[in-house]
C-alpha positions as CSV (number, residue, x, y, z in Angstrom):
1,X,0.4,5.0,21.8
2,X,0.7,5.6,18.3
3,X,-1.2,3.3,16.2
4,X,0.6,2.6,12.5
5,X,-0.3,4.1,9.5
6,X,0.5,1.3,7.3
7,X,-2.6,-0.8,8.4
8,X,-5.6,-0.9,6.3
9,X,-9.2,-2.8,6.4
10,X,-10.4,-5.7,4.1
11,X,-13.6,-6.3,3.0
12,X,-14.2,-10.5,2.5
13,X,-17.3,-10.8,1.3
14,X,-17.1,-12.3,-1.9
15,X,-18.7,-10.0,-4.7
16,X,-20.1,-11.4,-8.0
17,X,-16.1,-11.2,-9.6
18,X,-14.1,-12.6,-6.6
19,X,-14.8,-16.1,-8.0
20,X,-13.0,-15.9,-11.5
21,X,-10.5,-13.2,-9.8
22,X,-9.4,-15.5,-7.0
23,X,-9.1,-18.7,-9.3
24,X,-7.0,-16.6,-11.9
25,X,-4.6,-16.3,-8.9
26,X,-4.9,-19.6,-7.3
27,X,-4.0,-20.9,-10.8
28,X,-1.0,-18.6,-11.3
29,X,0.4,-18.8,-7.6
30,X,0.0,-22.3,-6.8
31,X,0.3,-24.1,-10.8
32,X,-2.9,-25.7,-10.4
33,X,-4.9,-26.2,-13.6
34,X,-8.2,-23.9,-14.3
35,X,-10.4,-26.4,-13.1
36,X,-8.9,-27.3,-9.9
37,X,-8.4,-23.4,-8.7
38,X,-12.0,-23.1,-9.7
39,X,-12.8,-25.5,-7.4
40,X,-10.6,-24.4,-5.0
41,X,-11.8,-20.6,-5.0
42,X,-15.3,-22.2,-5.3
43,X,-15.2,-24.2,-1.6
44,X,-13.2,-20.8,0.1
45,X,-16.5,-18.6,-0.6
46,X,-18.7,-21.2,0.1
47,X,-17.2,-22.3,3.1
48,X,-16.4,-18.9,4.4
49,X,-12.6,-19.5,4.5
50,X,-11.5,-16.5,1.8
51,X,-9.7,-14.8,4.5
52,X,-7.2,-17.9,5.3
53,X,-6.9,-18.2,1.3
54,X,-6.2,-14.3,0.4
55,X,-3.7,-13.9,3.2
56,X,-0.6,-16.0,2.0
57,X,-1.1,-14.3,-1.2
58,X,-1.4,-10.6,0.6
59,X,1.6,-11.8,2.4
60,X,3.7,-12.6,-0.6
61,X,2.5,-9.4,-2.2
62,X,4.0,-7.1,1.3
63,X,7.0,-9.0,0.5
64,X,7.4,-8.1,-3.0
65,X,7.0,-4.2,-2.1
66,X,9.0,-4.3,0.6
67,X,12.3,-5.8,-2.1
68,X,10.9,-3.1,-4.9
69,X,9.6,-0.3,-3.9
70,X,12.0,2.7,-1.8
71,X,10.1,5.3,0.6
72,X,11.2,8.1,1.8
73,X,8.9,10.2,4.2
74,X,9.1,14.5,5.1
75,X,6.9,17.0,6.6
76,X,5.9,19.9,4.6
77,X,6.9,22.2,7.7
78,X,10.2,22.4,10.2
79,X,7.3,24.0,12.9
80,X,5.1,20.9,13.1
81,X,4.6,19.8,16.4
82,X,3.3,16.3,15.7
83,X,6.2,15.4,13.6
84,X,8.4,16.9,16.5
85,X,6.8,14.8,19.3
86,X,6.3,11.5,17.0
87,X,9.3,11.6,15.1
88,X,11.6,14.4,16.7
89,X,12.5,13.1,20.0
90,X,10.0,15.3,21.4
91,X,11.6,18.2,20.0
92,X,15.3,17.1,20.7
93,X,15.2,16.5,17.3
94,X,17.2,17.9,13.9
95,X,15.6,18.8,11.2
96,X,17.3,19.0,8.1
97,X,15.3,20.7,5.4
98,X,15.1,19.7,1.6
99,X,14.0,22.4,-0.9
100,X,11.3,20.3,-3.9
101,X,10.1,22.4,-6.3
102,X,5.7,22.4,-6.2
103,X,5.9,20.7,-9.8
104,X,7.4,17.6,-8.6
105,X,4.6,17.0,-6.7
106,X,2.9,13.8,-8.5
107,X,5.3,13.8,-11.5
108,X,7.8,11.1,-12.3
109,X,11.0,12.0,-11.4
110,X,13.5,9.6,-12.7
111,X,11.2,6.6,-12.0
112,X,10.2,7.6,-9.0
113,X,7.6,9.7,-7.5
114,X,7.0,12.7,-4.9
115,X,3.1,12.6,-3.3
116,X,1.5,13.7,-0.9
117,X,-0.1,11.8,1.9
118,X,-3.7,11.3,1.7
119,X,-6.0,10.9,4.8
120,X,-9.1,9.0,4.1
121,X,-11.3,8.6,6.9
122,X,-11.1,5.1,6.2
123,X,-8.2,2.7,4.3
124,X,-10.6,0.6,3.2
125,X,-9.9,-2.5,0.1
126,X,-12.1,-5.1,-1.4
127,X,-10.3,-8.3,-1.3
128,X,-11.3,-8.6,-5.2
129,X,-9.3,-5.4,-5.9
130,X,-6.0,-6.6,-3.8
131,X,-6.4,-10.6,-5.5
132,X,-6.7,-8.5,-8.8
133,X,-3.3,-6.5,-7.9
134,X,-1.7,-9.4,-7.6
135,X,-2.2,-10.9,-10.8
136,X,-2.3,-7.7,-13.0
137,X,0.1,-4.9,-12.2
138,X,-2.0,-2.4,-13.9
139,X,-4.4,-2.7,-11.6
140,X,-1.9,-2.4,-8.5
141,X,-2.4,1.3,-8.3
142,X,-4.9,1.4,-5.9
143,X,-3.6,-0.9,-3.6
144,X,-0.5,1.2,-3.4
145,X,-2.0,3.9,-2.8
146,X,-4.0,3.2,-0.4
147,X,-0.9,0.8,1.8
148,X,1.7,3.8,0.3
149,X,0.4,7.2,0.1
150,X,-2.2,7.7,2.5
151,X,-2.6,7.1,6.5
152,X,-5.4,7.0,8.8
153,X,-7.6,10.4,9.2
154,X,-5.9,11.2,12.2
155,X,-2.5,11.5,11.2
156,X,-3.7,14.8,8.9
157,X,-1.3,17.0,11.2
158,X,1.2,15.7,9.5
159,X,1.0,16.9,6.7
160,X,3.5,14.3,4.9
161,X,5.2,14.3,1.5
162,X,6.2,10.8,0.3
163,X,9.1,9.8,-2.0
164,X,8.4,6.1,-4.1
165,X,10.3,4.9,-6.2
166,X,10.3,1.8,-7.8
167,X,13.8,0.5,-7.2
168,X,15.8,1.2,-4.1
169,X,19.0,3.1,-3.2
170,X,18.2,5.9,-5.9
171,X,21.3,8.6,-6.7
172,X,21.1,12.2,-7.4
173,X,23.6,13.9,-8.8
C-alpha cells in the first residue's frame, strides 16, 4: 500500500512565540479583540488543547491552497520503474515526455514555478511556523515547501519534478 506523500508531522508543544503567534491569529480569524484571543491562546497551551485549536485554522489554510495554488507532477526519466508501477498501470502505462530546459528549474516562469522534489527524512513543522503562515504570507514559504515540494524519504526513486503555480488553469502559447 502506498502511503501519501502529502502528509506531514506537527510539533504542538508550545515554544516561547506560540503565545503571541497563535492570539495574532485567533484575533484575525475569529474577530475577537486582543485581549480575549490572548486569553483564549493562553487556556489552549495551558490546558493542552493547541492541537483542537490549530486544526480548524490548518484546515482553512488546505483549503485556500487547494483554490490557489495549480500542481503539476513529472518524472525526470521515461525508464523509472516506480513511477511505472505507482503511476503507470504497472507498466501499461503512456508516457508522454515534455522537454524543460535545466534553467527553469527553480526560476519563475510566468508566475509559476518548476522544482524539484525534495526528500527529507522527515516532513517535520512547528505549529508556530504553520500559525505564522497563516497570518503572514511571507512567511508561508516553508510550509509550502514542506506540504508542496518534497515527499517522504522513501519516495526518492522518484525522482519528481513539480510544476506550482499560483493560479490555476495556466496557458502556454
Amino acid at each position: 500500500m502506498i502511503r501519501p506523500s502529502f502528509i506531514w508531522e506537527c510539533d504542538y508543544s508550545p515554544s516561547g512565540s506560540t503565545l503571541e503567534i497563535l492570539a495574532g491569529v485567533l484575533s484575525s480569524s475569529t474577530r475577537a479583540s486582543a485581549q480575549q484571543a490572548m486569553q483564549r491562546a493562553a487556556a489552549a497551551i495551558e490546558g493542552r488543547h493547541l492541537e483542537p485549536i490549530a486544526h480548524p485554522i490548518f484546515e482553512a489554510m488546505m483549503t485556500q491552497c487547494r483554490a490557489e495554488i495549480g500542481l503539476a507532477c513529472f518524472g525526470t526519466s521515461d525508464d523509472n520503474n516506480v513511477l511505472w508501477e505507482r503511476y503507470g498501470g504497472s507498466g501499461a502505462g503512456v508516457c508522454i515526455e515534455v522537454e524543460a530546459p535545466g534553467h527553469l528549474l527553480n526560476s519563475h516562469l510566468l508566475n509559476s514555478h518548476l522544482y524539484p522534489v525534495q526528500y527529507p527524512t522527515s516532513k517535520r513543522l512547528h505549529v508556530d511556523q504553520l500559525l505564522s503562515s497563516y497570518k503572514d504570507r511571507s512567511s508561508a514559504k516553508l510550509v509550502y515547501e514542506v506540504a508542496l515540494l518534497s515527499k517522504p524519504f522513501g519516495w526518492a526513486p522518484e525522482a519528481e519534478v513539480r510544476f506550482v503555480s499560483t493560479r490555476q488553469h495556466v496557458a502556454f502559447a
